[in-house]
N, C-alpha and C positions, 0 to 999 in steps of 0.2 A: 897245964897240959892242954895242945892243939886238940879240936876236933878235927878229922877229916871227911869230907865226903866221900863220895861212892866212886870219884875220878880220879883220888888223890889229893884235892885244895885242901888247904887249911881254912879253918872257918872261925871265925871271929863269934863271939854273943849275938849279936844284930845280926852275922849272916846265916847265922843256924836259924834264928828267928824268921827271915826271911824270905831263907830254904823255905822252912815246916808253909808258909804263906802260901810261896809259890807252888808247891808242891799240893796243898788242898785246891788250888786253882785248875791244875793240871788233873786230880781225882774229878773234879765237879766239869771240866769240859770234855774229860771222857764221858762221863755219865749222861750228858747232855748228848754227845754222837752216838750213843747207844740208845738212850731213847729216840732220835731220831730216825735210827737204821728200824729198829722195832715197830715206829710209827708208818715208815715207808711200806715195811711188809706187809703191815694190817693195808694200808689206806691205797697207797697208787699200787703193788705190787711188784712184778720183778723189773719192770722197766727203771724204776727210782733205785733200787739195789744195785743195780748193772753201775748204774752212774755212783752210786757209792763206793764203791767196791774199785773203779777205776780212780776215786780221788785218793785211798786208800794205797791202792799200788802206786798211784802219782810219790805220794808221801813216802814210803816207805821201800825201794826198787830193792829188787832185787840184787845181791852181788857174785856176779861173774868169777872164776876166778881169781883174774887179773884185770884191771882199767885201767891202763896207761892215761894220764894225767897230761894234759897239753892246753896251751892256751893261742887261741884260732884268734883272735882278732886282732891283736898288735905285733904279735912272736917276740915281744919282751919279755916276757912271763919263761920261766923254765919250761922245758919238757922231762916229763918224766918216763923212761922207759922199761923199768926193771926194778923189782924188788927182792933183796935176797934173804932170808933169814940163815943165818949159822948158827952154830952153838947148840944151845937145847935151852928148854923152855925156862931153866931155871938160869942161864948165861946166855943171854941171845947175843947175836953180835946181826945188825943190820945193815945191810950194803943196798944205798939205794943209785941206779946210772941211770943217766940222760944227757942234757943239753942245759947252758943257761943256767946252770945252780951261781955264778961266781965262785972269783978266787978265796974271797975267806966267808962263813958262817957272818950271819948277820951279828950286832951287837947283842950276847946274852947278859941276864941274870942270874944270880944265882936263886935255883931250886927253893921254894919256902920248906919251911919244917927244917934248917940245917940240912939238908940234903946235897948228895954231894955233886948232884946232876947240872946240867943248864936248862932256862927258862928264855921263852921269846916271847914277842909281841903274838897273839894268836894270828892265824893263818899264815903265819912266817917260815915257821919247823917244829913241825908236831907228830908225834905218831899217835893213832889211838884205834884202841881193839876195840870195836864196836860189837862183840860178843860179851868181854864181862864191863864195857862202859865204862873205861877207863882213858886215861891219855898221858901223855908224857912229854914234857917240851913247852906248855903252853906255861904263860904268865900265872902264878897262884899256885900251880901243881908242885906236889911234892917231891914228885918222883924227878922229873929231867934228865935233858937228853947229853951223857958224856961224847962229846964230838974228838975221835982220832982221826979223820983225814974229810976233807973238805976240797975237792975242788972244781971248777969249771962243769963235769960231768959224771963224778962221783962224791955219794956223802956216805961215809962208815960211820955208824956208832953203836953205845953201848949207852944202858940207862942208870940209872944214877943208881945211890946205893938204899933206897926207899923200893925196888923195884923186889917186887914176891917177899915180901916182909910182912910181919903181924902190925895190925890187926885183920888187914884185908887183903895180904896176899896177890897182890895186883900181878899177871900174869900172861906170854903171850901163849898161848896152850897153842898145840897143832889143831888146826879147823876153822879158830878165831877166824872171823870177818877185821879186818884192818884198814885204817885211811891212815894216809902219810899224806903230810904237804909240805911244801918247800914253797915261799913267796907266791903263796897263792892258788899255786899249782897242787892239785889234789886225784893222787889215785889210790885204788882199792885193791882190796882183793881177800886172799886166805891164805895165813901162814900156814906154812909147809918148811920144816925144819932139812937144810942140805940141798935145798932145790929151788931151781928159778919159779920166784911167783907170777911170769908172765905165762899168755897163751899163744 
C-alpha cells in the first residue's frame, strides 16, 4: 500500500522519512521567526515589525481575483488570459485561453498510484488549489491532469480519477485560491464554479 502526501505524491519508505526530516526543519525555522518577531517587539520596537511584517507580505501576496499569467521578457513564454471553471466541485471541467500554449500538450506521463490522469515535468501544466495544498499535473502526483483539447490558445481539461477520492478528498471547492501554469507561465486566482475567473 502507497503512502500519499498532503498534494497527492506517492511516497516511498525514505521519502516519508524524509518528509517527517524536512518538515521538523520547516517547525524549528518557524519557531526561530517567531522568536525573532518576539525579540524585535521587546528590543527595537515597531520599526523592526513594520520590516517584518513587509518580508511576510513579500512571502506570502495576497491573491486577486484573477492574475493573468504573461511572460515580458522574451514573448516566447505563453500568455495566459482567462480561467474558466465548469461543472461542479465534485466534476470540474477547466478551460484555460491565451496565446502561445502550442499545437499539442507537452510530452506526459502517466499519473503515479495507477491513476488514470497525466503528469508533466513541474512548471510545464499544473493546476494547484493553494487553499487545501494540493496539485494536479506535476511529476509524482497522483491525481493528473486528463487533457480533451489542447491548442495554440485554449487548454480543456478534467483530472484524473484520484481527484475527491478517499483518503484525502482533494477538491477544487468554490473560494479556493488556484495557480495554473502552462510552460512556465503561471496565473492565479479564485475558482468560481460557471463564471469567468478574470477581472
Amino acid at each position: 500500500m502507497r503512502m500519499l502526501d498532503r498534494r497527492g505524491f506517492c511516497l516511498s519508505s525514505d521519502e516519508v522519512s524524509s518528509k517527517s526530516a524536512r518538515l521538523r526543519r520547516q517547525r524549528h525555522g518557524r519557531a526561530k521567526r517567531l522568536t525573532a518577531l518576539l525579540l524585535c517587539w521587546g528590543v527595537v520596537g515597531a520599526l523592526c515589525c513594520v520590516v517584518l511584517q513587509e518580508s511576510a507580505a513579500e512571502a506570502a501576496p495576497s491573491q486577486p481575483a484573477f492574475t493573468p499569467g504573461a511572460h515580458g521578457d522574451t514573448g516566447s513564454q505563453p500568455t495566459i488570459t482567462n480561467v474558466v471553471f465548469k461543472g461542479s466541485k465534485r466534476n470540474p471541467i477547466v478551460s484555460v485561453t491565451g496565446t502561445g500554449f502550442g499545437t499539442v500538450p507537452p510530452p506526459p506521463r502517466h499519473a503515479n498510484c495507477g491513476a488514470s490522469g497525466k503528469n508533466f515535468p513541474r512548471h510545464v501544466l499544473y493546476l494547484r488549489d493553494l487553499t487545501q495544498r494540493w496539485d494536479a499535473g506535476i511529476t509524482g502526483n497522483c491525481i493528473g491532469l486528463k487533457i480533451e483539447t489542447y491548442t495554440n490558445t485554449m487548454i480543456k481539461f478534467r483530472f484524473g480519477n484520484y481527484y475527491d477520492t478517499p483518503p484525502y478528498f482533494y477538491a477544487l471547492a468554490p473560494g479556493d485560491q488556484f495557480e495554473f501554469a502552462v510552460m512556465g507561465t503561471v496565473a492565479s486566482g479564485t475558482v468560481a464554479y460557471g463564471v469567468s475567473s478574470d477581472t
